[in-house]
N, C-alpha and C positions, 0 to 999 in steps of 0.2 A: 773061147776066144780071148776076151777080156780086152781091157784095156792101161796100158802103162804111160804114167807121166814123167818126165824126168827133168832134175832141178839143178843148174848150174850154181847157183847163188844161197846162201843160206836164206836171206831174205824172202824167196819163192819158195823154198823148202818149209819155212818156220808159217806163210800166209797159205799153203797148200793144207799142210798139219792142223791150223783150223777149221779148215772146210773137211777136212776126212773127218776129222771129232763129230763134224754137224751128221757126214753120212752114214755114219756108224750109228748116231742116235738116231738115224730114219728108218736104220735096219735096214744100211749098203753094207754092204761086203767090202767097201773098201778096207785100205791097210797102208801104213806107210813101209819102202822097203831101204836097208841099208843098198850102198852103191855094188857090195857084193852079191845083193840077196838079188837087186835087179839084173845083173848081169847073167845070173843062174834060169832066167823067167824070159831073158832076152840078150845070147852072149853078144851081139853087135854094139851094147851098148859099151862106153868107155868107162869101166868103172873107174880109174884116176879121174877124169875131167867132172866129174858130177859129184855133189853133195846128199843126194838120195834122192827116192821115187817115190809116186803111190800107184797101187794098182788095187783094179775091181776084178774081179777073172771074172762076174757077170754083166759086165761092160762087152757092149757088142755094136756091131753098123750096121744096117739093112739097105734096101734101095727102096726110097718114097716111089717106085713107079710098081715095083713087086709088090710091095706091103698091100698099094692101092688094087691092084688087081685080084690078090688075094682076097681082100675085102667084097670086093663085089662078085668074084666067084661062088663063094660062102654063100653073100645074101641070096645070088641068084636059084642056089641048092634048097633055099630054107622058106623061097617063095611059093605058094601052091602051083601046082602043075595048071596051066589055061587047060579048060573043057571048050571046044570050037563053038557048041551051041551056045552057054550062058556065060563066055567070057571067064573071070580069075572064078575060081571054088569061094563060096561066102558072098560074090558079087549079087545085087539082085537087081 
């Protein structure tokens, strides 16, 4: 999926650029892109109107209400099966 930012102003392109240096030394994926290299990634973008991009292609969005269900799905697989007589397996 990834994710792309794109920078009108040098200003936001040059304080974007320091924060990619930091994600790259965290071991992101990010990358800064020319306004062409963005357009190739995303042609709706206007490459004349923008000074360049950054993009992570392991950047992604989920839904807090999936994520959360998913979770308690898991846990509910990973709990012991109830026995009718002595309640949860290990209970005493």
């Amino acid at each position: 999926m990834g994710c792309i930012k794109i920078f009108f102003t040098l200003e936001d392109l040059e304080e974007r650029r320091q924060l990619v240096t930091r994600q790259q030394a965290d071991g992101l994926s990010t990358r800064m892109l020319s306004p062409q290299e963005a357009c190739e990634i995303e042609p709706a973008i206007p490459a004349s109107q923008i000074v360049g991009a950054a993009f992570c292609a392991d950047d992604g969005i989920c839904s807090p209400g999936k994520v959360c269900a998913a979770f308690v799905s898991a846990a509910v697989r990973m709990v012991p099966r109830a026995d009718a007589r002595r309640g949860l397996q290990g209970s005493k």
